[in-house]
C-alpha positions as CSV (number, residue, x, y, z in Angstrom):
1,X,7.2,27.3,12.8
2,X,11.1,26.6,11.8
3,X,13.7,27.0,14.8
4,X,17.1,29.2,13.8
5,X,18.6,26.4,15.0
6,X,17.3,23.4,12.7
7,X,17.4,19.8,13.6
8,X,19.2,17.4,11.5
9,X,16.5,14.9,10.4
10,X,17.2,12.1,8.2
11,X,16.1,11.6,4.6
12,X,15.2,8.1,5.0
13,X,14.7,5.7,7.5
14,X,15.2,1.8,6.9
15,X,13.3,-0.6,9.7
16,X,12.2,-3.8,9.9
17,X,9.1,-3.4,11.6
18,X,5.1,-4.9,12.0
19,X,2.0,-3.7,10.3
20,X,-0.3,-3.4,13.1
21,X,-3.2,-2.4,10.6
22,X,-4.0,-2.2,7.0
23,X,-7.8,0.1,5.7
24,X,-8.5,2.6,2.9
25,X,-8.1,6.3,3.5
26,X,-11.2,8.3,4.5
27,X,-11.0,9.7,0.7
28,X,-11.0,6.4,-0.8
29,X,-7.7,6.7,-3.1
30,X,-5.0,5.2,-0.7
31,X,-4.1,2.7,1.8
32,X,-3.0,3.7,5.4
33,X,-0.1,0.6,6.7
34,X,0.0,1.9,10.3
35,X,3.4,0.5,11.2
36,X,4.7,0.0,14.8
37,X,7.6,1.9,14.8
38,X,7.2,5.0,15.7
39,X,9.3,7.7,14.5
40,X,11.9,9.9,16.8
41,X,10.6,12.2,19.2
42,X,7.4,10.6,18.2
43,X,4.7,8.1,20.9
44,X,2.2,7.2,18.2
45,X,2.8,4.5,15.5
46,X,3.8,5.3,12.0
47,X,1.1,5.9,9.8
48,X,2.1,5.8,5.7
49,X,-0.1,6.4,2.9
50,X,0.3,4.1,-0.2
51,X,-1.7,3.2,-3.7
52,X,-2.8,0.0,-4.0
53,X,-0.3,-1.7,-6.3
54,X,2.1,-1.2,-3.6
55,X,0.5,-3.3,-1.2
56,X,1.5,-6.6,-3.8
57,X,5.1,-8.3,-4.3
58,X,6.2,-8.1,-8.1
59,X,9.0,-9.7,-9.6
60,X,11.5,-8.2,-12.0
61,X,8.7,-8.3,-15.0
62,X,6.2,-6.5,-12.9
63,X,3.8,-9.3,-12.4
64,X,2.9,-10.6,-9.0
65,X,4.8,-12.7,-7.5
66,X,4.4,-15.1,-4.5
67,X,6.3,-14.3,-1.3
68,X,7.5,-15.9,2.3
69,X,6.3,-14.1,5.5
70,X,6.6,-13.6,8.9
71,X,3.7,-12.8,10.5
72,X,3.3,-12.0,14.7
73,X,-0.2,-13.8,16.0
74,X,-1.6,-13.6,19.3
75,X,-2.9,-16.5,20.8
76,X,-4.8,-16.9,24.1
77,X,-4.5,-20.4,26.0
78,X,-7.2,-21.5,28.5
79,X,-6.0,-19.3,31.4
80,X,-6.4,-16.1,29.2
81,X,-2.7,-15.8,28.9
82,X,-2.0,-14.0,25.5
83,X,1.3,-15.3,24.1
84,X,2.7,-14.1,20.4
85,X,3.1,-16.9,17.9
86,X,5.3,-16.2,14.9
87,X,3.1,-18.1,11.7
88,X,5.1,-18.2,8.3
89,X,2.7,-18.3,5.1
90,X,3.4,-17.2,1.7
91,X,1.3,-15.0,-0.4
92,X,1.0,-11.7,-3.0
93,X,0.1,-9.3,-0.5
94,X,0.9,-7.4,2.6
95,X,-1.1,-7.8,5.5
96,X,-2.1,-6.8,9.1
97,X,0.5,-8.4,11.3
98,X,3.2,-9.0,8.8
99,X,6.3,-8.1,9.6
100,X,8.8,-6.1,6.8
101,X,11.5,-4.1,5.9
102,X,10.5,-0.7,4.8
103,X,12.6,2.4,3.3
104,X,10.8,5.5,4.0
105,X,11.9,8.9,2.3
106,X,11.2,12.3,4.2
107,X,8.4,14.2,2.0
108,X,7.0,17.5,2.5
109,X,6.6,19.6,5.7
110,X,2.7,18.9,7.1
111,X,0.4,21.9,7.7
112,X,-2.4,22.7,9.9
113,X,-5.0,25.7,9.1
114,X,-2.1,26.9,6.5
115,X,0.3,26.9,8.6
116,X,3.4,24.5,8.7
117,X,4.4,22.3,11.3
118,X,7.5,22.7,13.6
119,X,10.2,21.5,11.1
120,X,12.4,19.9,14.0
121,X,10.1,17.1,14.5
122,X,10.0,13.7,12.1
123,X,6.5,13.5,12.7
124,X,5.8,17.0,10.6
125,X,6.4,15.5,7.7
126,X,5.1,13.2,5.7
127,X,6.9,9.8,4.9
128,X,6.9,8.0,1.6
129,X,7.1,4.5,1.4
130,X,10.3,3.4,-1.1
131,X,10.2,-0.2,-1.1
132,X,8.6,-3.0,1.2
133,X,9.6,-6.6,1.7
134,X,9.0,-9.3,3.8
135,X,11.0,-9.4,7.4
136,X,12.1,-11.8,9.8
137,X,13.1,-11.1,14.0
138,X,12.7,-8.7,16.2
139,X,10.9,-5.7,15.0
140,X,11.9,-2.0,15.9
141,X,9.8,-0.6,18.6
142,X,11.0,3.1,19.1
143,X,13.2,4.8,15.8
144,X,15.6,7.9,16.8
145,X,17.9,10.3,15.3
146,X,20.9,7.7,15.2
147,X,19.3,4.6,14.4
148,X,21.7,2.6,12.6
149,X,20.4,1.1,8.9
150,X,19.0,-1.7,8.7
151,X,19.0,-4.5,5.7
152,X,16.1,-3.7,3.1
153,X,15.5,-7.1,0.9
154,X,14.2,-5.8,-2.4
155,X,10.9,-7.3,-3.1
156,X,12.8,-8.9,-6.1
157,X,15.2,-10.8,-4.2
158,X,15.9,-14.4,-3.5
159,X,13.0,-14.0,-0.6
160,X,10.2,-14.3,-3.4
161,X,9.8,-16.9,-5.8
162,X,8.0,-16.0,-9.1
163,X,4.3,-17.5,-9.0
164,X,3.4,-20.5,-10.6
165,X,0.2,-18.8,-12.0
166,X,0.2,-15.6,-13.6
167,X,-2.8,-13.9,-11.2
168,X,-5.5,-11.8,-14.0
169,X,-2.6,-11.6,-16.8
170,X,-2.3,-13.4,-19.4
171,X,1.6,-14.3,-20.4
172,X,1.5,-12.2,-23.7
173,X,-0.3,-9.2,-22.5
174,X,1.3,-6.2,-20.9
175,X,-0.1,-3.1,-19.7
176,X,1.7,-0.4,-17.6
177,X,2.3,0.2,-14.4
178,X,0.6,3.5,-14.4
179,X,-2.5,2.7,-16.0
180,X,-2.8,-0.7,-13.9
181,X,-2.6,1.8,-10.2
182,X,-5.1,4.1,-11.8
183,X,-7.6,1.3,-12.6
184,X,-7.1,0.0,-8.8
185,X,-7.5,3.4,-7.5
186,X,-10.7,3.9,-9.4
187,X,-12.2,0.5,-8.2
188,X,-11.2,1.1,-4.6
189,X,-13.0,4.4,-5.0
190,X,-16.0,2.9,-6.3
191,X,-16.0,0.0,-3.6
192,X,-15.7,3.0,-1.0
193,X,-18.6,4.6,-2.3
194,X,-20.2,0.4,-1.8
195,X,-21.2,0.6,-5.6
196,X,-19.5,-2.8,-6.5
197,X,-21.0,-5.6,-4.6
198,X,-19.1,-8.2,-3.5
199,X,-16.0,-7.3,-2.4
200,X,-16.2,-8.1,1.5
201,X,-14.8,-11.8,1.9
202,X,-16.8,-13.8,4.4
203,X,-14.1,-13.0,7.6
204,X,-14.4,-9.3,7.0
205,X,-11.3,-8.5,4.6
206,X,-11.4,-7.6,1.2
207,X,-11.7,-10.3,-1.8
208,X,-8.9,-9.5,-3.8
209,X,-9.6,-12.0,-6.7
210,X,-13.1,-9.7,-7.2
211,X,-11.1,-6.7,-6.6
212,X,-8.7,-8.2,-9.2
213,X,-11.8,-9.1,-11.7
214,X,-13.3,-5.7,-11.4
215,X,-10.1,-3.8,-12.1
216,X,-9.5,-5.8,-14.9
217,X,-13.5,-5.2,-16.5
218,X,-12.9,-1.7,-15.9
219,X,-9.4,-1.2,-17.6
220,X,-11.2,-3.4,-20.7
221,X,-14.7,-2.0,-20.9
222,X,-13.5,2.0,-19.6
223,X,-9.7,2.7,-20.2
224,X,-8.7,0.6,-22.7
225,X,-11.8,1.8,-25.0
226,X,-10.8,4.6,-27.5
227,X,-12.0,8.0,-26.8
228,X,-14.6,8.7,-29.5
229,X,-15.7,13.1,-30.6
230,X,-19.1,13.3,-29.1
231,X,-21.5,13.7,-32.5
232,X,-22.0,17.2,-34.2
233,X,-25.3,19.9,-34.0
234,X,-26.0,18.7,-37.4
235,X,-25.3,15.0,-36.9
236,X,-28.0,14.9,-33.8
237,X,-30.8,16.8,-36.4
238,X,-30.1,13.9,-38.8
239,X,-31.1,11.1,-36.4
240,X,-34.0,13.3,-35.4
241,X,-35.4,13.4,-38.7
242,X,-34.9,9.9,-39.3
Protein backbone atom coordinates (compact mmCIF):
# COMPACT_ATOMS: atom_id res chain seq x y z
CA UNK A 1 0.00 0.00 0.00
CA UNK A 2 1.41 3.62 -1.07
CA UNK A 3 0.20 6.64 1.23
CA UNK A 4 -1.11 10.01 -0.95
CA UNK A 5 1.15 11.56 1.14
CA UNK A 6 4.61 9.70 0.38
CA UNK A 7 7.60 9.76 2.59
CA UNK A 8 10.77 11.16 1.45
CA UNK A 9 13.30 8.13 1.72
CA UNK A 10 16.71 8.34 0.77
CA UNK A 11 18.44 6.75 -2.15
CA UNK A 12 21.40 5.76 -0.34
CA UNK A 13 22.61 5.50 2.93
CA UNK A 14 26.49 5.72 3.98
CA UNK A 15 27.41 4.07 7.63
CA UNK A 16 30.07 2.86 9.25
CA UNK A 17 28.79 0.02 10.94
CA UNK A 18 29.52 -3.92 12.35
CA UNK A 19 28.75 -7.19 10.64
CA UNK A 20 27.11 -9.01 13.39
CA UNK A 21 26.90 -12.24 11.02
CA UNK A 22 28.09 -13.52 7.75
CA UNK A 23 26.02 -17.29 6.03
CA UNK A 24 24.81 -18.26 2.60
CA UNK A 25 21.20 -17.65 1.70
CA UNK A 26 18.60 -20.42 2.09
CA UNK A 27 18.88 -20.68 -1.92
CA UNK A 28 22.44 -21.05 -1.97
CA UNK A 29 23.41 -18.17 -4.57
CA UNK A 30 24.10 -15.22 -2.07
CA UNK A 31 25.53 -14.04 1.07
CA UNK A 32 23.36 -12.45 3.80
CA UNK A 33 25.97 -9.51 5.91
CA UNK A 34 23.41 -8.89 8.71
CA UNK A 35 24.73 -5.49 9.69
CA UNK A 36 23.91 -3.69 13.01
CA UNK A 37 22.51 -0.74 11.91
CA UNK A 38 19.30 -0.78 11.53
CA UNK A 39 17.54 1.28 9.13
CA UNK A 40 14.84 4.28 10.07
CA UNK A 41 11.68 3.43 11.45
CA UNK A 42 13.14 0.02 11.58
CA UNK A 43 14.13 -2.38 15.31
CA UNK A 44 15.71 -5.30 13.52
CA UNK A 45 19.28 -5.17 12.05
CA UNK A 46 20.03 -4.69 8.42
CA UNK A 47 20.12 -7.60 6.51
CA UNK A 48 21.87 -7.21 2.69
CA UNK A 49 22.23 -9.79 0.14
CA UNK A 50 25.55 -9.98 -1.82
CA UNK A 51 27.48 -12.45 -4.44
CA UNK A 52 30.38 -13.76 -3.24
CA UNK A 53 33.19 -11.75 -4.96
CA UNK A 54 31.93 -8.93 -2.93
CA UNK A 55 32.72 -10.35 0.26
CA UNK A 56 36.80 -9.83 -0.91
CA UNK A 57 39.01 -6.48 -1.14
CA UNK A 58 40.44 -5.89 -4.78
CA UNK A 59 42.72 -3.50 -5.84
CA UNK A 60 42.59 -1.23 -8.89
CA UNK A 61 43.53 -4.47 -11.21
CA UNK A 62 40.78 -6.50 -9.80
CA UNK A 63 42.92 -8.97 -7.91
CA UNK A 64 42.69 -9.44 -4.21
CA UNK A 65 44.21 -7.51 -2.26
CA UNK A 66 45.24 -7.56 1.56
CA UNK A 67 43.44 -5.16 3.94
CA UNK A 68 43.61 -3.56 7.66
CA UNK A 69 40.62 -4.23 10.00
CA UNK A 70 38.82 -3.34 12.88
CA UNK A 71 37.21 -5.95 14.34
CA UNK A 72 34.81 -5.66 17.90
CA UNK A 73 35.54 -9.11 20.20
CA UNK A 74 33.90 -9.98 23.23
CA UNK A 75 35.86 -11.23 25.94
CA UNK A 76 34.77 -12.57 29.27
CA UNK A 77 37.30 -12.18 32.39
CA UNK A 78 36.97 -14.56 35.37
CA UNK A 79 33.95 -12.90 37.01
CA UNK A 80 31.91 -13.45 33.80
CA UNK A 81 32.08 -9.79 32.93
CA UNK A 82 31.83 -9.48 29.10
CA UNK A 83 33.95 -6.46 28.00
CA UNK A 84 34.43 -5.61 23.92
CA UNK A 85 38.01 -5.66 22.80
CA UNK A 86 38.75 -3.95 19.55
CA UNK A 87 41.49 -6.69 17.55
CA UNK A 88 43.16 -5.15 14.29
CA UNK A 89 44.21 -8.02 11.75
CA UNK A 90 44.62 -7.75 8.15
CA UNK A 91 43.16 -10.02 5.57
CA UNK A 92 41.16 -10.52 1.91
CA UNK A 93 37.85 -10.91 3.29
CA UNK A 94 35.04 -9.54 5.30
CA UNK A 95 34.10 -11.16 8.28
CA UNK A 96 31.60 -11.61 11.32
CA UNK A 97 32.51 -8.81 13.69
CA UNK A 98 34.32 -6.45 11.28
CA UNK A 99 33.51 -3.22 11.36
CA UNK A 100 32.99 -1.12 7.73
CA UNK A 101 31.84 1.59 5.75
CA UNK A 102 29.08 0.57 3.60
CA UNK A 103 27.01 2.64 0.72
CA UNK A 104 23.71 1.08 0.32
CA UNK A 105 21.44 2.07 -2.73
CA UNK A 106 17.43 1.91 -2.31
CA UNK A 107 16.32 -1.11 -4.71
CA UNK A 108 12.96 -2.24 -5.46
CA UNK A 109 9.74 -2.10 -3.26
CA UNK A 110 9.43 -5.74 -1.32
CA UNK A 111 6.20 -7.79 -1.67
CA UNK A 112 4.33 -10.22 0.25
CA UNK A 113 1.61 -12.68 -1.37
CA UNK A 114 1.75 -10.18 -4.51
CA UNK A 115 1.18 -7.47 -2.85
CA UNK A 116 3.76 -4.49 -2.18
CA UNK A 117 4.88 -3.29 0.95
CA UNK A 118 3.94 0.12 2.58
CA UNK A 119 6.25 2.35 0.41
CA UNK A 120 6.84 4.91 3.47
CA UNK A 121 8.97 2.53 5.33
CA UNK A 122 13.04 1.91 4.48
CA UNK A 123 12.57 -1.43 5.52
CA UNK A 124 10.12 -2.23 2.29
CA UNK A 125 12.67 -2.15 0.17
CA UNK A 126 15.44 -3.88 -0.63
CA UNK A 127 19.05 -2.39 -0.12
CA UNK A 128 21.94 -2.96 -2.44
CA UNK A 129 25.21 -3.00 -1.25
CA UNK A 130 27.59 -0.20 -3.39
CA UNK A 131 30.84 -0.51 -2.00
CA UNK A 132 32.32 -1.95 1.40
CA UNK A 133 35.59 -1.12 3.16
CA UNK A 134 37.14 -1.53 6.27
CA UNK A 135 36.09 0.97 9.29
CA UNK A 136 37.42 2.33 12.36
CA UNK A 137 35.27 3.91 15.76
CA UNK A 138 32.14 3.96 16.86
CA UNK A 139 29.73 2.19 14.78
CA UNK A 140 26.11 3.51 14.02
CA UNK A 141 23.56 1.89 16.14
CA UNK A 142 20.10 3.39 15.04
CA UNK A 143 20.03 5.11 11.09
CA UNK A 144 17.10 7.78 10.47
CA UNK A 145 15.72 9.96 7.84
CA UNK A 146 18.39 12.79 8.49
CA UNK A 147 21.42 10.91 9.20
CA UNK A 148 24.18 12.91 8.09
CA UNK A 149 26.85 11.08 5.47
CA UNK A 150 29.37 9.46 6.57
CA UNK A 151 33.10 8.93 4.92
CA UNK A 152 33.06 5.74 2.55
CA UNK A 153 36.96 4.58 1.98
CA UNK A 154 36.93 2.91 -1.33
CA UNK A 155 38.16 -0.49 -1.04
CA UNK A 156 41.04 0.88 -3.42
CA UNK A 157 42.26 3.39 -1.16
CA UNK A 158 45.43 4.03 0.87
CA UNK A 159 43.58 1.52 3.71
CA UNK A 160 44.64 -1.57 1.57
CA UNK A 161 47.93 -2.48 0.44
CA UNK A 162 48.18 -4.74 -2.67
CA UNK A 163 49.12 -8.43 -1.63
CA UNK A 164 52.41 -9.69 -1.80
CA UNK A 165 51.07 -12.94 -3.37
CA UNK A 166 48.77 -13.01 -6.10
CA UNK A 167 45.97 -15.53 -4.24
CA UNK A 168 44.81 -18.58 -7.30
CA UNK A 169 46.04 -16.10 -10.28
CA UNK A 170 48.74 -16.20 -11.97
CA UNK A 171 50.31 -12.59 -12.95
CA UNK A 172 49.72 -13.01 -16.81
CA UNK A 173 46.32 -14.48 -16.70
CA UNK A 174 43.10 -12.48 -16.67
CA UNK A 175 39.67 -13.60 -16.57
CA UNK A 176 36.56 -11.31 -15.96
CA UNK A 177 34.77 -10.28 -13.35
CA UNK A 178 31.65 -11.73 -14.47
CA UNK A 179 32.67 -15.08 -15.24
CA UNK A 180 34.93 -15.29 -11.96
CA UNK A 181 31.21 -14.44 -9.68
CA UNK A 182 29.44 -16.97 -11.77
CA UNK A 183 32.03 -19.73 -11.05
CA UNK A 184 31.85 -18.72 -7.15
CA UNK A 185 28.21 -18.75 -7.32
CA UNK A 186 28.13 -22.22 -8.88
CA UNK A 187 30.61 -23.67 -6.24
CA UNK A 188 28.75 -22.11 -3.29
CA UNK A 189 25.68 -23.77 -4.84
CA UNK A 190 27.26 -26.97 -4.99
CA UNK A 191 28.89 -26.74 -1.43
CA UNK A 192 25.18 -25.92 -0.26
CA UNK A 193 23.89 -28.91 -1.80
CA UNK A 194 27.33 -30.61 0.52
CA UNK A 195 28.53 -32.13 -2.96
CA UNK A 196 32.23 -30.82 -2.54
CA UNK A 197 33.91 -32.14 0.44
CA UNK A 198 36.02 -30.30 2.26
CA UNK A 199 35.05 -27.03 2.56
CA UNK A 200 34.24 -26.70 6.45
CA UNK A 201 37.62 -25.47 8.12
CA UNK A 202 38.32 -27.16 11.48
CA UNK A 203 36.59 -23.95 13.77
CA UNK A 204 33.46 -24.21 11.77
CA UNK A 205 33.90 -21.43 8.93
CA UNK A 206 34.39 -21.98 5.46
CA UNK A 207 38.10 -22.87 3.84
CA UNK A 208 38.41 -20.26 1.36
CA UNK A 209 41.77 -21.56 -0.13
CA UNK A 210 39.48 -24.95 -1.17
CA UNK A 211 36.66 -22.74 -2.05
CA UNK A 212 39.36 -20.81 -4.03
CA UNK A 213 40.83 -24.34 -5.64
CA UNK A 214 37.39 -25.56 -6.55
CA UNK A 215 36.30 -22.35 -8.33
CA UNK A 216 39.27 -22.27 -10.13
CA UNK A 217 38.91 -26.49 -11.33
CA UNK A 218 35.51 -25.62 -12.29
CA UNK A 219 36.09 -22.35 -14.38
CA UNK A 220 39.12 -24.74 -16.19
CA UNK A 221 37.52 -28.09 -16.52
CA UNK A 222 33.54 -26.52 -17.04
CA UNK A 223 33.57 -22.81 -18.32
CA UNK A 224 36.50 -22.31 -19.88
CA UNK A 225 35.97 -25.62 -22.12
CA UNK A 226 34.50 -24.82 -25.56
CA UNK A 227 30.98 -25.72 -26.15
CA UNK A 228 31.08 -28.71 -28.61
CA UNK A 229 27.42 -29.74 -31.25
CA UNK A 230 26.28 -32.81 -29.63
CA UNK A 231 26.92 -35.65 -32.55
CA UNK A 232 24.43 -36.18 -35.48
CA UNK A 233 21.50 -39.32 -36.02
CA UNK A 234 23.84 -40.58 -38.52
CA UNK A 235 27.09 -39.99 -36.73
CA UNK A 236 25.66 -42.18 -33.55
CA UNK A 237 24.61 -45.22 -36.34
CA UNK A 238 28.35 -45.08 -37.39
CA UNK A 239 29.86 -45.81 -33.99
CA UNK A 240 27.16 -48.47 -33.60
CA UNK A 241 28.20 -50.31 -36.57
CA UNK A 242 31.69 -50.14 -35.75
Amino acid sequence: MVTENMVALPETFNWLTKVNRKHLSQAGTKWVLELSTKLPQSQYETSIYINPDQLMYLDENGKEMQVEHTRLVPEQDDEGNVTTVVENFTNNLVEERDLVFVELSRGKLKEKNGVPLNADYCSSYWWNLESLSPGEGTPLAQANLNTPRQQVNSPRSANGTGSSVDVGQNPTFEVRGDIKGHCEKIIAQLAVAKLLPGLEAEDGGIDWGLFRQYRDEYFHNVSNVPVEPLPSEEAEEVVEED
